[in-house]
DRENTIBA-635552 format. One line per field, with one value per residue (C-alpha): residue number from 1; residue in one letter; x, y, z. Coordinates in steps of 0.5 Angstrom, whole numbers. Layout:
BEGIN
drenro <- c(NUM ...)
fimi <- c(A ...)
px <- c(X ...)
py <- c(Y ...)
pz <- c(Z ...)
//
This chain:
BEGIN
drenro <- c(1 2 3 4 5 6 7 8 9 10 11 12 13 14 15 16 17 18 19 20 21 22 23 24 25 26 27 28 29 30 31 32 33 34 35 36 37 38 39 40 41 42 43 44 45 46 47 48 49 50 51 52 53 54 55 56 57 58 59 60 61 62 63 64 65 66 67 68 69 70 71 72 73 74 75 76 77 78 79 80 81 82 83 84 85 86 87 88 89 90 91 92 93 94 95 96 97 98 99 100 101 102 103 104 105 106 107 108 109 110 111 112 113 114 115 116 117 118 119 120 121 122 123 124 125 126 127 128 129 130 131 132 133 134 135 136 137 138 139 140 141 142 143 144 145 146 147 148 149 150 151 152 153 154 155 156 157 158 159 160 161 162 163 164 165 166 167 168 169 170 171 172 173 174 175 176 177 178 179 180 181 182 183 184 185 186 187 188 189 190 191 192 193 194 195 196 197 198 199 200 201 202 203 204 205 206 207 208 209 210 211 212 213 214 215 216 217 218 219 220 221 222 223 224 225 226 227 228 229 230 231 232 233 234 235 236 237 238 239 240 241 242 243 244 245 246 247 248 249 250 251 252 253 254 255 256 257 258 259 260 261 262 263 264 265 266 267 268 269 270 271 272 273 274 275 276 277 278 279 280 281 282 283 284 285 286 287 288 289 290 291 292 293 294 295 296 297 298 299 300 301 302 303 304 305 306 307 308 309 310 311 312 313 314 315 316 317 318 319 320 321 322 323 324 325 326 327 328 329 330 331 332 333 334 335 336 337 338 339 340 341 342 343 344 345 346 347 348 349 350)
fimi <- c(X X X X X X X X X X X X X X X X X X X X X X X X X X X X X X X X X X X X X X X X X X X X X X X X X X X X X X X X X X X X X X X X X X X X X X X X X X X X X X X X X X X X X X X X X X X X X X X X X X X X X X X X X X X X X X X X X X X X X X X X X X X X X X X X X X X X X X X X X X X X X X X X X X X X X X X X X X X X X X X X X X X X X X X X X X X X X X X X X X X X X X X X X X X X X X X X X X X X X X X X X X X X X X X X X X X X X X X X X X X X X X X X X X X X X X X X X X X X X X X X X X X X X X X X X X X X X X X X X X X X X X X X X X X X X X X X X X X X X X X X X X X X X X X X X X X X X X X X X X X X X X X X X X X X X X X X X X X X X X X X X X X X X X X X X X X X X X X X X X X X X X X X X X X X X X)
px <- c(51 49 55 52 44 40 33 31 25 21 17 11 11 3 -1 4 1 0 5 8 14 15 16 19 25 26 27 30 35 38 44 43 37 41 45 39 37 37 31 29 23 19 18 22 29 25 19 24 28 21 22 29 28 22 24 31 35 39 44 40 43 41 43 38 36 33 33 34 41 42 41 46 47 50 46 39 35 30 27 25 17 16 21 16 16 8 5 5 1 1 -5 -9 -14 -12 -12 -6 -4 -9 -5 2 2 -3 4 9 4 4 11 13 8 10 17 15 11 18 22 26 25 23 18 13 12 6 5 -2 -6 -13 -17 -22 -18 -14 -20 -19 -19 -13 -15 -23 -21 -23 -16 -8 -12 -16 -12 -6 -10 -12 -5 -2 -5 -7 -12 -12 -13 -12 -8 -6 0 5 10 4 -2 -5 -11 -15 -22 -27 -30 -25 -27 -35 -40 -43 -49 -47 -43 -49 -51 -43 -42 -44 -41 -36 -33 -32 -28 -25 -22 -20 -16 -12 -10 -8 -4 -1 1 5 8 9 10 14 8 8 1 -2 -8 -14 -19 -26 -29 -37 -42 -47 -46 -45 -44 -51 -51 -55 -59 -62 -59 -59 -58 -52 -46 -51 -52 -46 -41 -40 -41 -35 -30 -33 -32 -25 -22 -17 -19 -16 -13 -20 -24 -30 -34 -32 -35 -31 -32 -31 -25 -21 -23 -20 -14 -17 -12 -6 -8 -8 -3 -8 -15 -21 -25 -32 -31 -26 -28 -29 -22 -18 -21 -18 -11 -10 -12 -7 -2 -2 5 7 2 3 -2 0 -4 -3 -6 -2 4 9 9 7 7 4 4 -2 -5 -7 -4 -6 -7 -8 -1 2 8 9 15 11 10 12 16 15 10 13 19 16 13 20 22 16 17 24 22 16 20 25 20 16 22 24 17 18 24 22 16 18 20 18 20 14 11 12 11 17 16 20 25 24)
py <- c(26 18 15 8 11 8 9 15 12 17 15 19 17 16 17 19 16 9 3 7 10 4 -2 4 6 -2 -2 3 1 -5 -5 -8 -3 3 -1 -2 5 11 12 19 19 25 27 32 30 31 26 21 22 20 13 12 12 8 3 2 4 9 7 8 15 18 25 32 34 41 41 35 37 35 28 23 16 12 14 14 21 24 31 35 37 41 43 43 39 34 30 23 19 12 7 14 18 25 31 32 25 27 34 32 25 30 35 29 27 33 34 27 27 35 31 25 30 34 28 29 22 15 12 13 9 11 8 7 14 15 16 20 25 26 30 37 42 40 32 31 24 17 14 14 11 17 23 20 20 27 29 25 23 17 12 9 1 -2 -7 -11 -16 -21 -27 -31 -27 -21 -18 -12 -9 -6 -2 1 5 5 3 -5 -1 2 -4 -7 0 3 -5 -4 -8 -1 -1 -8 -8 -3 -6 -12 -8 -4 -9 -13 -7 -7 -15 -14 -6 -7 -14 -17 -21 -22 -25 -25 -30 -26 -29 -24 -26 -26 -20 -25 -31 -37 -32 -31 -39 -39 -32 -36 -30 -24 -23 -18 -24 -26 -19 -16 -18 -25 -20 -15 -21 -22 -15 -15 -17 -22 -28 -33 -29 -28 -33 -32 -31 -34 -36 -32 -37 -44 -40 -38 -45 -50 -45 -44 -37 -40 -42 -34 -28 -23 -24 -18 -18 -14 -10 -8 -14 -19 -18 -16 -21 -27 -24 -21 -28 -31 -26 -21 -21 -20 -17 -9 -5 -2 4 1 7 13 16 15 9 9 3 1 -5 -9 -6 0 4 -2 2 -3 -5 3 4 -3 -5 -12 -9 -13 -10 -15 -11 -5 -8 -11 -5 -2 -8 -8 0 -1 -7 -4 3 -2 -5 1 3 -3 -3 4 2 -4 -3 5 4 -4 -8 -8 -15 -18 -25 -28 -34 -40 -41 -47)
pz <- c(-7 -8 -11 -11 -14 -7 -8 -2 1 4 11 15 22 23 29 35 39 36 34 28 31 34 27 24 29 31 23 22 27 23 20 14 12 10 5 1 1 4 9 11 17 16 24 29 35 41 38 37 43 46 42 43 50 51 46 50 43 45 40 35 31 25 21 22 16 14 8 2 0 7 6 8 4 9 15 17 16 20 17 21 20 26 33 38 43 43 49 47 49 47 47 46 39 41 37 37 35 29 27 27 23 18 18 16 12 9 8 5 0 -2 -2 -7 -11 -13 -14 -6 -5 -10 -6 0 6 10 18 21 22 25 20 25 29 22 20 19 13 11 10 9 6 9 9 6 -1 -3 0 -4 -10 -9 -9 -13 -19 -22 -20 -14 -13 -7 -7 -1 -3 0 -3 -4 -4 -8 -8 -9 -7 -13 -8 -2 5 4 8 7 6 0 -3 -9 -12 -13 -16 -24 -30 -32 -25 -25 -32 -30 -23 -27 -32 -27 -22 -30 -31 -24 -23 -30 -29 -21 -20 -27 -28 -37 -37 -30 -28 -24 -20 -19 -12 -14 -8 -5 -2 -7 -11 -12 -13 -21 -19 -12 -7 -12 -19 -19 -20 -27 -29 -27 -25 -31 -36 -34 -33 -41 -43 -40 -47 -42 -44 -41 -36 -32 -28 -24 -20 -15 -8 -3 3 -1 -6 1 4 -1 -2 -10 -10 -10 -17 -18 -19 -18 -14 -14 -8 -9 -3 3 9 3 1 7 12 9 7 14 17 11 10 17 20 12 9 5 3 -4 -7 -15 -20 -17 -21 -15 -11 -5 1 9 14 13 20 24 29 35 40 44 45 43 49 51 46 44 36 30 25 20 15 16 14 7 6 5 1 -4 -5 -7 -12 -14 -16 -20 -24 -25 -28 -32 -35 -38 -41 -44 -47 -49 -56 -58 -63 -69 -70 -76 -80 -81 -87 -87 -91 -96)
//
């Protein structure tokens, strides 16, 4: 029973062996964070029994759960998705690191699919020791959407700063020939329908970065920001809302984005590399177009720090708070927007 309607947050435990387990229990183990929701960590006892200790948290407790009908509203909960006891090894790619986020991975989103829990807060994996049968995707974004529906934008946010990329995790070398005028349009309409159904922005202003430097600087480097992207930003049928391209260095050199809610990057790096140096200790990753919501911290699994207790928490943190947010507006925009009211002309009485 949840007499006071908390949002059940699910969360996968990401690679064991990288700093996941680490930003999640320092969360987790706030007091402040089960009164805003209930938590439900997909992992094992003898898995955080490891943490607890190596992280000094031996007052930290939560409540066992097999089962959902177990779940327990006051108290963090760690739903137990294997029983063995796993070799970790902090700092190091293993296949076991690999095989064991892939299983609470697993769980939690066959949880989120069957409405177990409201949303999905996913900690770092290793997008290369994942690789098995069971996932032969490059990342969270693309098995999400496999599994859950929609489509997917990425979308990395902040309290200032939002930003989504056209093309995701392919290879730089791929980036000109997968940019045309359909996909572009397509991004802009998508992160357009995000800032104003996940984030409550009524007439959200987007800003599209330009692909080649100078964004293309009049057809002087490439012509693809001339014969691409200027007419997708046209047919977008936002007008007034939509402004590009935009060359990416002198955009985030003159702090141009903060006259933007939304801004949409061509290309992975494009869009990350300023938002991480902007935004990192607060940034999220959010995976806008699924039909659930799901969240992460805007880093990786940072093996170069796992098992050292120096992680910060604050972006897994806000990944929590963004979900539940997101979850809530979501859920005020279908109520709004369900049966609106028919536009009429009121004349003037004389």
């Amino acid at each position: 029973m949840n007499p006071e309607n908390k949002l059940i947050i699910g969360i996968s435990q990401g690679d064991v062996n990288g700093i996941g387990l680490e930003v999640a229990l320092k969360t987790l183990a706030e007091p402040g964070i089960i009164e805003i929701c209930t938590p439900v960590l997909f992992s094992s006892a003898k898995t955080i029994a490891f943490y607890k200790k190596m992280l000094n948290l031996e007052d930290f407790n939560y409540h066992p759960a097999r089962d959902f009908n177990q779940i327990n509203h006051k108290k963090v909960n760690v739903f137990m998705c294997y029983e063995e006891e796993i070799l970790i090894e902090p700092g190091k790619a293993s296949d076991i690191g690999g095989k064991y986020a892939y299983i609470s991975l697993d769980k939690a989103t066959q949880a989120l699919q069957q409405n177990n829990i409201h949303a999905l807060v996913t900690a770092p994996i290793n997008k290369r020791n994942m690789q098995s049968e069971q996932f032969n995707f490059v990342g969270h974004t693309e098995y999400l959407g496999a599994k859950l529906g929609g489509d997917p934008l990425m979308l990395l946010c902040s309290d200032s700063l939002r930003i989504a990329v056209a093309t995701g995790h392919i290879p730089v070398k791929e980036v000109a020939q997968k940019i045309t005028s359909e996909l572009v349009a397509k991004k802009i309409l998508q992160l357009h329908q995000s800032l104003q159904k996940d984030f409550g922005i009524r007439k959200p202003k987007i800003a599209v970065l330009g692909l080649n430097p100078h964004a293309s600087d009049n057809g002087t480097i490439g012509n693809e920001d001339i014969t691409i992207i200027t007419p997708a930003i046209q047919s977008s049928n936002l007008s007034g809302l939509v402004y590009g391209p935009y060359p990416a260095d002198g955009f985030f050199g003159n702090v141009t984005y903060k006259q933007f809610d939304g801004i949409l990057a061509m290309y992975h790096d494009q869009g990350l590399i300023p938002f991480k140096t902007l935004a990192f200790s607060e940034g999220v990753n959010f995976t806008s177009g699924l039909n659930a919501v799901r969240t992460s911290p805007d880093h990786g699994t940072a093996y170069d720090i796992a098992g050292k207790n120096k992680a910060n928490e604050q972006s897994f943190k806000q990944a929590i708070y963004t979900a539940i947010d997101v979850y809530k507006n979501r859920k005020l925009y279908a109520e709004i927007t369900e049966n609106p009211l028919e536009f009429s002309n009121i004349k003037k009485e004389r």
